[in-house]
DOBAPA-178650 format. One record per atom (N, C-alpha, C): residue number from 1; atom name; y, z, x. Coordinates in steps of 0.02 Angstrom, whole numbers, plus 50000, padded with zeros to 5 digits. Example, Ala and Ser with C-alpha at 12.3 -4.5 7.8 and 13.67 -1.06 7.14 Angstrom:
<pt 1,'N',<49716,50390,50660>>
<pt 1,'CA',<49775,50390,50615>>
<pt 1,'C',<49835,50390,50660>>
<pt 2,'N',<49888,50354,50642>>
<pt 2,'CA',<49947,50357,50684>>
<pt 2,'C',<50002,50394,50645>>
This chain:
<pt 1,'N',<49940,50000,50041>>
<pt 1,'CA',<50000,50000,50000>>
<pt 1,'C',<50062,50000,50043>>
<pt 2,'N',<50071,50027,50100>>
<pt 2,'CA',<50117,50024,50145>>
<pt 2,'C',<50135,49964,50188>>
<pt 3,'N',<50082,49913,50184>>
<pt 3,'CA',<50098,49853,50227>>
<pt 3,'C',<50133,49811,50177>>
<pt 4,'N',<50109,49804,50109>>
<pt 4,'CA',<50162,49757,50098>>
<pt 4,'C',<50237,49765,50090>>
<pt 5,'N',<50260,49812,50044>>
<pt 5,'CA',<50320,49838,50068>>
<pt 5,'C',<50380,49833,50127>>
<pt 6,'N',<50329,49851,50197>>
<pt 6,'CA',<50349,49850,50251>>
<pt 6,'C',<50369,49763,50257>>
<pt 7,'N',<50319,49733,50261>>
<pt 7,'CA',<50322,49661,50259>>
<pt 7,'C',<50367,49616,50222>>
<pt 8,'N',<50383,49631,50173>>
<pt 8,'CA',<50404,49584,50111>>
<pt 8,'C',<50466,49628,50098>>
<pt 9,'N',<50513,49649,50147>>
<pt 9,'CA',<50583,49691,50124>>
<pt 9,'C',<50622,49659,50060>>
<pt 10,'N',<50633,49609,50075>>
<pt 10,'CA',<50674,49573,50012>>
<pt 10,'C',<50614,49622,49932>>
<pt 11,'N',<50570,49639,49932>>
<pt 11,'CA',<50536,49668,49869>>
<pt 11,'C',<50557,49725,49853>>
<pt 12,'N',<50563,49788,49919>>
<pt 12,'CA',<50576,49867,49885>>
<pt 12,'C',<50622,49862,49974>>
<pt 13,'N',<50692,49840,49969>>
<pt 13,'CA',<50745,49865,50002>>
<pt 13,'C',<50749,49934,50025>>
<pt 14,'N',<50747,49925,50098>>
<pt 14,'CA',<50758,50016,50106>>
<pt 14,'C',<50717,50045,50112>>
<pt 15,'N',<50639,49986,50125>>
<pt 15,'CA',<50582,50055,50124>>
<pt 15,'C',<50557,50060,50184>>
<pt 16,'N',<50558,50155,50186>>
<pt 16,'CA',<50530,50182,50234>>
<pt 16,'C',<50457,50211,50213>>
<pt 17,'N',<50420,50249,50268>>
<pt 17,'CA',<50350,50284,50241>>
<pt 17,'C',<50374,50349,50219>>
<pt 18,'N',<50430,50371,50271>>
<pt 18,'CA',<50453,50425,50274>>
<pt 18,'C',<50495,50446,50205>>
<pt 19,'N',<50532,50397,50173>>
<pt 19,'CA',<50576,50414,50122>>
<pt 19,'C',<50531,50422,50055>>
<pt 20,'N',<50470,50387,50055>>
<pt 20,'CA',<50408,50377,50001>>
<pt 20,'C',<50331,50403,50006>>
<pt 21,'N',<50360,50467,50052>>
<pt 21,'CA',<50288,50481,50088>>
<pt 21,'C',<50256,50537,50014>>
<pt 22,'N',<50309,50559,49993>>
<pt 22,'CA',<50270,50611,49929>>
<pt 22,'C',<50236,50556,49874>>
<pt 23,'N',<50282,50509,49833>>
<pt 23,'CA',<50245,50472,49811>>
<pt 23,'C',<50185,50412,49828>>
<pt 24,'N',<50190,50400,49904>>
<pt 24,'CA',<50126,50358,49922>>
<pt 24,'C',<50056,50394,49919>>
<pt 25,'N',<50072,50485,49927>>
<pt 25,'CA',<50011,50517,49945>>
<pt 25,'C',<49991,50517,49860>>
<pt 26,'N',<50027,50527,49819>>
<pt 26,'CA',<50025,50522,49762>>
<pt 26,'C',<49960,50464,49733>>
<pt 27,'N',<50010,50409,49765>>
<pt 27,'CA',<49969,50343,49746>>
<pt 27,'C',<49899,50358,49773>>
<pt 28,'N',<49888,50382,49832>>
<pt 28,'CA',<49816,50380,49875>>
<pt 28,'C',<49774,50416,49830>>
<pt 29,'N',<49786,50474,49797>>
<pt 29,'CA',<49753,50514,49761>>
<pt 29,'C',<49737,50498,49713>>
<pt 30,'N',<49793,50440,49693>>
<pt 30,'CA',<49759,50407,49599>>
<pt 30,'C',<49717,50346,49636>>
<pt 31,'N',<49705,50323,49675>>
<pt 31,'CA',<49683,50271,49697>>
<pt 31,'C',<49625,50281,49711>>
<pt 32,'N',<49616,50351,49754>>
<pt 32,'CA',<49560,50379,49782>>
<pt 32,'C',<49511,50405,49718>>
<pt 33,'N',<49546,50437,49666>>
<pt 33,'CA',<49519,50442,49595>>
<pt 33,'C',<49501,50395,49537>>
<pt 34,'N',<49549,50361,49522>>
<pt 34,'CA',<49541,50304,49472>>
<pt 34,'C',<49519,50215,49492>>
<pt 35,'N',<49526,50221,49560>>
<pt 35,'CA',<49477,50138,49589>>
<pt 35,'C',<49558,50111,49602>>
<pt 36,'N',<49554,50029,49630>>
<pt 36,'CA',<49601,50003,49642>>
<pt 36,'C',<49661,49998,49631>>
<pt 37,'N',<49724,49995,49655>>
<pt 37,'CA',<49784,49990,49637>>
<pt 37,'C',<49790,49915,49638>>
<pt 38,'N',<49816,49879,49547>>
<pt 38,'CA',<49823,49813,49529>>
<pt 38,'C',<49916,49803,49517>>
<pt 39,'N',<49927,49761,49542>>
<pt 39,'CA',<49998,49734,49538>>
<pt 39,'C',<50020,49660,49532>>
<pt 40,'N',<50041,49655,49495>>
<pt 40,'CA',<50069,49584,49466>>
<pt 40,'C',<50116,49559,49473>>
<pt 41,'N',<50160,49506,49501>>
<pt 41,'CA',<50230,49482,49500>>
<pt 41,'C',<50222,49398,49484>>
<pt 42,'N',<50270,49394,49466>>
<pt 42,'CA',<50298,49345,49455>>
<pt 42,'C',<50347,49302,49512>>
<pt 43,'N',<50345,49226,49505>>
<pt 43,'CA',<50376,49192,49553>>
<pt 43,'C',<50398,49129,49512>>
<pt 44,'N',<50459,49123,49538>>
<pt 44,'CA',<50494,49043,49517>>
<pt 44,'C',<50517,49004,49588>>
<pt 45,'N',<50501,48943,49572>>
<pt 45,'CA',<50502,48895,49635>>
<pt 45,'C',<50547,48837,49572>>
<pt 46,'N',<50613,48845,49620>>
<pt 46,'CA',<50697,48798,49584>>
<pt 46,'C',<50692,48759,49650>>
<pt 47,'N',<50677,48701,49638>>
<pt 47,'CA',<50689,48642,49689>>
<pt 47,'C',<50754,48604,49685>>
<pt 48,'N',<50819,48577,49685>>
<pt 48,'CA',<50869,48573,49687>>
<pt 48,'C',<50878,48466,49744>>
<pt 49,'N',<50918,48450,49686>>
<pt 49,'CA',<50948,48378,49765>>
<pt 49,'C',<50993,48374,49736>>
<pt 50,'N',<51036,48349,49755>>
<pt 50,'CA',<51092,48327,49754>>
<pt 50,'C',<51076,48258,49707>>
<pt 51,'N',<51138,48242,49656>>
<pt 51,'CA',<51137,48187,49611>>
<pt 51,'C',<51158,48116,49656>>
C-alpha cells in the first residue's frame, strides 16, 4: 500500500509514511483480517490537435 502512493504523487500529494503511519497500520490490520485491499479509479485520455 505504500509503494503506490510513493510512486504516483500526482494521486495523494504530500504523502509521507510518516504523516500516515497510524492509518496505514490500520489498513494492515483490516487487510491482515478481512483479505485484500481492492481499489478502483478511473482515467480519461483527451487527445487534442490543433484545427
Amino acid at each position: 500500500m505504500v509503494y503506490f502512493p510513493r510512486k504516483v504523487i500526482w494521486m495523494v500529494p504530500g504523502f509521507t509514511v510518516e504523516a500516515h503511519r497510524d492509518r496505514l497500520r490500520e489498513l494492515d490490520e483490516q487487510i491482515r483480517a478481512d483479505g485484500p485491499f481492492v481499489a478502483h479509479s478511473a482515467r480519461t485520455l483527451i487527445e487534442a490537435t490543433k484545427p
